[in-house]
N, C-alpha and C positions, 0 to 999 in steps of 0.2 A: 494454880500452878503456872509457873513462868514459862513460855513457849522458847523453843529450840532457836537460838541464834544461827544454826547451820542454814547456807542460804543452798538450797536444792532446787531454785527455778534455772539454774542454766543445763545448757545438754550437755552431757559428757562430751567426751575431749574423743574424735574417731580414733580407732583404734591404729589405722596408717600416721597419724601424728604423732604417737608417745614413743617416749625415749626407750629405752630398753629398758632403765629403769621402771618405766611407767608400765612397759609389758612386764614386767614382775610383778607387781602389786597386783595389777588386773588377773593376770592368772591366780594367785595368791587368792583373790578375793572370789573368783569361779571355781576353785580346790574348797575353799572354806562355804561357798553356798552348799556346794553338794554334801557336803559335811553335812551342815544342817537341816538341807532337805530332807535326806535320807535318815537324819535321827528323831527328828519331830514332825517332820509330814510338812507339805506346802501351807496348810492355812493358818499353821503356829510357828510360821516361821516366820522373824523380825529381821529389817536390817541392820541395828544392833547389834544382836545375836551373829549374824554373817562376819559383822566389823569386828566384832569379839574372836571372835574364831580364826580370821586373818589377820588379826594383831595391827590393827588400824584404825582411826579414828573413826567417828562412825561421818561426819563429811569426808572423807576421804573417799566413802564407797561410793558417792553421791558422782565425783570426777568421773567415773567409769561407767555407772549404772543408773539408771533415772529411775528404779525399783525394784524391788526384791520381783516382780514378776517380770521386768526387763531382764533381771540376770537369768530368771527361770527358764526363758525363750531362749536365750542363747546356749542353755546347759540343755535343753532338752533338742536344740538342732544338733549341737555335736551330737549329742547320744543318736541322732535318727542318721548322721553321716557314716558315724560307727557300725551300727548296727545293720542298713540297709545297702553298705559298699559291700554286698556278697556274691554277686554274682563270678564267677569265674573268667578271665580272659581267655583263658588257653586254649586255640583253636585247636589244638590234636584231642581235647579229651570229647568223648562222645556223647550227645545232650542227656543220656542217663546219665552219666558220670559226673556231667556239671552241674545235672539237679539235683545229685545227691552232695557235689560238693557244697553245690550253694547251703542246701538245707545246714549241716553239719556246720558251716561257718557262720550263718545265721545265729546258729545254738548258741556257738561258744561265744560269739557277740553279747547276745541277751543272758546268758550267765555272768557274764561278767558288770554287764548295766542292769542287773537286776533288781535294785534296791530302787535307782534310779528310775527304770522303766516302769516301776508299780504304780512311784507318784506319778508317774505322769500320766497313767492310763489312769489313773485317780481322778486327775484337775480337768483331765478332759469330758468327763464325766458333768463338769459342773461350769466351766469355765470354754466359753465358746470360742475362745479366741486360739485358746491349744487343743480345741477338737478340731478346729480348720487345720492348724500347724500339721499334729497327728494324722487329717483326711490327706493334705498334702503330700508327704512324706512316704504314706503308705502307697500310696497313689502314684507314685512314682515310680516304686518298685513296681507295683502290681504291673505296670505299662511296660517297662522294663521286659519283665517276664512275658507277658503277652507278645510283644514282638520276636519274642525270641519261639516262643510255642508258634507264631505265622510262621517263622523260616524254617520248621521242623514240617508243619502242613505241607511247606510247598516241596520239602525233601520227600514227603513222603513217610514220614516217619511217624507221625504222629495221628490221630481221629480225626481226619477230617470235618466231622458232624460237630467238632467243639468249637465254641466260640473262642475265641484268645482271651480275649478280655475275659469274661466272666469266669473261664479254666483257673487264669491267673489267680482273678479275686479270692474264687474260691477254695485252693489251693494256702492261698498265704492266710486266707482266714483259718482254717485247720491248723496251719502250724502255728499262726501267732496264739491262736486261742489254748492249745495241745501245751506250748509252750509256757503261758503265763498260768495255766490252771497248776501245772507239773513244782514248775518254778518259784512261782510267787507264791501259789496257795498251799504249797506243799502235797500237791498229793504222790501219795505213794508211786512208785515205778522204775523198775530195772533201766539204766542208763541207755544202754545199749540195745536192749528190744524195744523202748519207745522209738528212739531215735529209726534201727531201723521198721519200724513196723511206720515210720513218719513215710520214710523212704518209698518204700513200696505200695504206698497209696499213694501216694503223687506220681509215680512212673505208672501204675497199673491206668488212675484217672486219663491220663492224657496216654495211656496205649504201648509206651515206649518197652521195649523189651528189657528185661531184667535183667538178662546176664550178658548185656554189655556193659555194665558199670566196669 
């Protein structure tokens, strides 16, 4: 069989140099991975298949992307920017308030990247390079939330016997875990007494009074 004349040893072209044009095709061809992703799963997915789907040749995907797990990386950082921008700014509402907001905006994040967020808890599974991505990511928030559990400690507000860090970890491991089992695996449960029953084991954990939400 005759090998592919497409020459794919050069880098893509940085995303600050393409024309606006060229920012079309490049979204075009990240609209059309996740297309693919999500209908045949990461390990059966070709870039081919991607360039079919974007209505482009298939060196064309090569200008943008140096591989189908190149573009992977970049679909599953948006997904983690989506989903883990949850915390609340608004300093008038009270840290029960913001951890229920947060949780509740988390949710309807991961419903919405949920096709999404399965492969990727999928590849990370197997693939060490998006179990660092996914360690990172998480890790961030978890930190996130930890400092913000320290400034509730020194208010007063909160257990002081609890560590931040580890509150945190374990706090977002319950909901990411509550979440993907609910979500992805389908199991059965009323919307709204998951959600809140999510709520009130994360205020009770960390001490915060309940009926300041």
């Amino acid at each position: 069989m005759a090998k592919s004349s497409v020459n794919t040893s050069s880098a893509p072209a940085p995303v600050e140099t393409l024309t606006a044009r060229g920012r079309k095709t490049r979204d075009a061809l990240l609209d059309a991975a996740r297309t693919v992703f999500e209908t045949v799963g990461f390990p059966d997915t070709r870039v081919e298949q991607i360039s079919q789907e974007a209505n482009v040749s298939y060196g064309t995907f090569y200008r943008y992307f140096e591989s189908k797990e190149d573009i992977f990386r970049e679909l599953s950082t948006r997904l983690f920017e989506d989903v883990h921008q949850r915390i609340p700014s608004d300093a008038a509402l009270s840290p029960a308030a913001k951890l229920v907001a947060s949780n509740r905006s988390y949710y309807q994040a991961y419903r919405r990247n949920a096709r999404l967020m399965a492969i990727v808890e999928q590849v990370a599974t197997f693939n060490d390079e998006f179990r660092e991505l996914r360690h990172n990511h998480r890790q961030q928030l978890t930190e996130r939330t930890a400092r913000a559990i320290a400034r509730w400690q020194e208010d007063g507000l909160v257990r002081a016997q609890l560590d931040p860090a580890l509150a945190a970890r374990a706090m977002a491991a319950m909901v990411d875990h509550t979440l993907y089992l609910w979500i992805v695996q389908g199991d059965d449960a009323d919307e709204d007494a998951l959600l809140d029953t999510l709520d009130l084991m994360c205020l009770g954990a960390l001490g915060l009074e309940i009926d300041s939400v």
